[in-house]
N, C-alpha and C positions, 0 to 999 in steps of 0.2 A: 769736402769743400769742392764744389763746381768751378771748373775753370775754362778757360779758352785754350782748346791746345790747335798748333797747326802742325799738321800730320801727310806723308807722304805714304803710297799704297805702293805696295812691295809686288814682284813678279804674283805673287800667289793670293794679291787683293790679304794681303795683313798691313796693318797700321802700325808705322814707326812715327813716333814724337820727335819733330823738328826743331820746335818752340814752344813755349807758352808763356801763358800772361800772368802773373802776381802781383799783387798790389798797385797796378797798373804800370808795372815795367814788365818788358819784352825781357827772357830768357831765354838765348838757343841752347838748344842742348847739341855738347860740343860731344858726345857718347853715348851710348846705351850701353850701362854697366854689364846688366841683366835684366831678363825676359821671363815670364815665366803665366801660366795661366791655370784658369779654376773650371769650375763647369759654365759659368755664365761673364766671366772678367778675363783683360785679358792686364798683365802688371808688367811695368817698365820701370828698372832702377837707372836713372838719367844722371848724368853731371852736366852743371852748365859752365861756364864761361868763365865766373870766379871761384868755382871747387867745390863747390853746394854740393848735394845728393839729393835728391827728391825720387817719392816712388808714385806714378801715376798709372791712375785705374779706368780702363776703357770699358768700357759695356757697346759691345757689336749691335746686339738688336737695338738696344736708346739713342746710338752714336753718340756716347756722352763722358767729357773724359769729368776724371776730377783728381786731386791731389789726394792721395795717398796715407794716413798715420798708421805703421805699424805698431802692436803694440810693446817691440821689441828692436834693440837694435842688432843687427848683424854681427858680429867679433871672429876675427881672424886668432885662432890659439897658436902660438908660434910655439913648436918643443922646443923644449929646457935641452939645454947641452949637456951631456952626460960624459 
């Protein structure tokens, strides 16, 4: 899904997600959980204002962000006390 994100460019001209738009409400994002990228994307796990997570997807050459579905969710394994 194509969205509106507002992006500010880092010392080294890289894109960090500031905001974006959903359903026509403004979202800042209050973090960048996690970072991470492919051969042609660049992925941003964001939290915004009310504890949401959302993961957006930039494409450099298109300039084109868009909202993210993994097809998985993340899980923290805490060990078992022993």
């Amino acid at each position: 899904m194509k969205i509106c994100v507002h992006s500010n460019r880092g010392m080294r001209g890289e894109e960090t997600p500031c905001a974006f738009y959903l359903g026509g409400r403004r979202l800042p994002v209050l973090a960048v959980i996690e970072r991470w990228q492919d051969s042609m994307h660049q992925y941003y796990e964001v939290m915004v204002d009310d504890g949401r997570r959302f993961v957006l997807r930039f494409e450099p050459g298109l300039r084109s962000w868009e909202r993210f579905f993994l097809g998985f969710r993340k899980q923290t394994v805490t060990p078992k006390p022993t």
